[in-house]
BASE-535598 format. One record per residue: x, y, z negated of N, C-alpha, C in turn. Coordinates in steps of 0.2 Angstrom, whole numbers, padded with zeros to 4 digits, always signed. Each point is the difference from the previous one (the first is absolute). Layout:
! BASE-535598
XYZXYZXYZ...
END
This chain:
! BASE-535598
+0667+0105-0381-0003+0006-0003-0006-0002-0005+0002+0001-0007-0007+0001-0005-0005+0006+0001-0005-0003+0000-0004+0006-0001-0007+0000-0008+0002+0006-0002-0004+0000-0003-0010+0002-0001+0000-0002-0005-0008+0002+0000-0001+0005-0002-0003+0005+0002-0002+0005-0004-0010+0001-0002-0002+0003-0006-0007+0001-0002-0001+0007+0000-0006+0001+0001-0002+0008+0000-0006-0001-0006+0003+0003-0007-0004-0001-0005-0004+0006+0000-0005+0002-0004-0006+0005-0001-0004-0001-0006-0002+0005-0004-0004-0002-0005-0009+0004+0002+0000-0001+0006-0007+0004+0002-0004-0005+0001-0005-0001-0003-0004-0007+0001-0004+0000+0006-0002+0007+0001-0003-0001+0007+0002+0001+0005+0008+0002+0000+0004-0001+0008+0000-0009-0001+0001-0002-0008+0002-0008+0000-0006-0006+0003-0007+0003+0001-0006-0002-0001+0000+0000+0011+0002+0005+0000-0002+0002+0009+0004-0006+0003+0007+0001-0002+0006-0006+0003-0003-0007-0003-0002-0001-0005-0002-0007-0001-0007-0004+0005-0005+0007+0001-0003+0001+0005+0003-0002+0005+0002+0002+0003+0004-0002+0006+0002-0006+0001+0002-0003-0005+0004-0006+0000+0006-0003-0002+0003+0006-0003+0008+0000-0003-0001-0005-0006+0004-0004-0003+0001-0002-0006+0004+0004-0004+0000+0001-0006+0003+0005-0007+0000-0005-0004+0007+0003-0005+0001-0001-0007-0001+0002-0006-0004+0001-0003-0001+0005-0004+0005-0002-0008+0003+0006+0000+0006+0000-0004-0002+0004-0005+0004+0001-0008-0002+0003-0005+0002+0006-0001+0002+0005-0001-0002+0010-0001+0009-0002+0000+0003+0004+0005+0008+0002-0002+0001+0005-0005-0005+0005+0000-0002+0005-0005-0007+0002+0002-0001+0004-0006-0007+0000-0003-0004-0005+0000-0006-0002+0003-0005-0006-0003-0004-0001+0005+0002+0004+0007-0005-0004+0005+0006-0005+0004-0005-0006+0001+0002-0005+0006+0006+0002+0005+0002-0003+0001+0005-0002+0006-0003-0003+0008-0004+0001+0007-0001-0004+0004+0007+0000+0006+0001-0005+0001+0006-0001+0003-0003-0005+0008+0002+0003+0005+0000-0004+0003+0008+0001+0005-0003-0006+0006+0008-0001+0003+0000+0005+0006+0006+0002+0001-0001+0006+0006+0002-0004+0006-0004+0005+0005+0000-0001+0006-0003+0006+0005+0003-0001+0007-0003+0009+0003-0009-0001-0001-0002-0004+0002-0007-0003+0001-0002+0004-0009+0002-0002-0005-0001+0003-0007+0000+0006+0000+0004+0003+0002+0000+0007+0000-0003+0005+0004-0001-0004+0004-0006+0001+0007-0006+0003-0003-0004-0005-0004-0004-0001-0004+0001+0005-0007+0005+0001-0001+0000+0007-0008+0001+0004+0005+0002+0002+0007-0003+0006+0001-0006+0003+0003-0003-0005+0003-0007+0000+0001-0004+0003-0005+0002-0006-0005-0004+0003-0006-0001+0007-0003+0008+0003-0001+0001+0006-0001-0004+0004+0005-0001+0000+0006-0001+0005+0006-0009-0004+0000-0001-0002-0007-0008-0001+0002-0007-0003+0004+0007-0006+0002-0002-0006+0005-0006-0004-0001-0005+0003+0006-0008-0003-0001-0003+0001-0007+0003+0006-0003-0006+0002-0006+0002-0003-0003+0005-0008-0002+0001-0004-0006+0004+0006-0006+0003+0003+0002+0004+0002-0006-0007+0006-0003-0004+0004+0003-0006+0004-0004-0004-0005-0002-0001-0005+0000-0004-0005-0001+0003-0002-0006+0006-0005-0002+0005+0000-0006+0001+0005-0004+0000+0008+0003-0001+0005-0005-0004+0001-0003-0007+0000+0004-0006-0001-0004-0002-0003-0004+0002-0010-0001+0001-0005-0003+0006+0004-0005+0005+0003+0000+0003-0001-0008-0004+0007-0003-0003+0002+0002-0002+0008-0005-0008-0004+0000-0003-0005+0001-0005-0004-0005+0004-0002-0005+0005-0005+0003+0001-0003-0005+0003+0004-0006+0001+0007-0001+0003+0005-0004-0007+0003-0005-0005-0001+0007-0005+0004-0005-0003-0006-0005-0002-0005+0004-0003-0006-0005+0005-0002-0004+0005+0001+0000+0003-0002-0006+0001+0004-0007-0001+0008+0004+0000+0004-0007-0009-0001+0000-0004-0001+0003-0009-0003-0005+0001-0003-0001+0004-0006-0002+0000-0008-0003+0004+0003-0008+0005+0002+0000+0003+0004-0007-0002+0005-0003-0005+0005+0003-0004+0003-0004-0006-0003-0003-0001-0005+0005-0007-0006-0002-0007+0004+0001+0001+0003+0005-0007+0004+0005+0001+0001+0003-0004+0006+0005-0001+0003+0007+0005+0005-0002-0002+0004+0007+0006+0005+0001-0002+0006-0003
END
């Protein structure tokens, strides 16, 4: 019996940021379409354990990582305006 590999790809960097957290290894692959990133990692139930946790708000990481991408959103738009808010 061949068994194949399967990956569970995402372009959400902070779901990609908690799993690597974790421990998981990814590949970061280039946009299928449009222009963000590809994270790829390899499945397993234990993987998915972990993206549902996250979904369901596991120990505050995923508000935490929310909170972490809406800085990174604001400091990026005061770095392009090239002042304060």
């Amino acid at each position: 019996m061949q068994t194949s590999i399967q990956f569970f790809t995402i372009e959400g960097i902070n779901l990609a940021t908690y799993l690597v957290y974790l421990g998981y290894q990814l590949n970061i692959l280039p946009p299928t379409t449009g222009t963000r990133a590809q994270f790829e990692f390899l499945m397993s139930p234990e993987l998915m354990k972990a993206v549902v946790g996250y979904e369901h708000g596991d120990h505050g990481a995923k508000a935490l990582l929310d909170i972490r991408g809406g800085l990174y959103k604001e400091a990026s738009a005061v770095v392009r305006r090239g002042g304060g808010i």
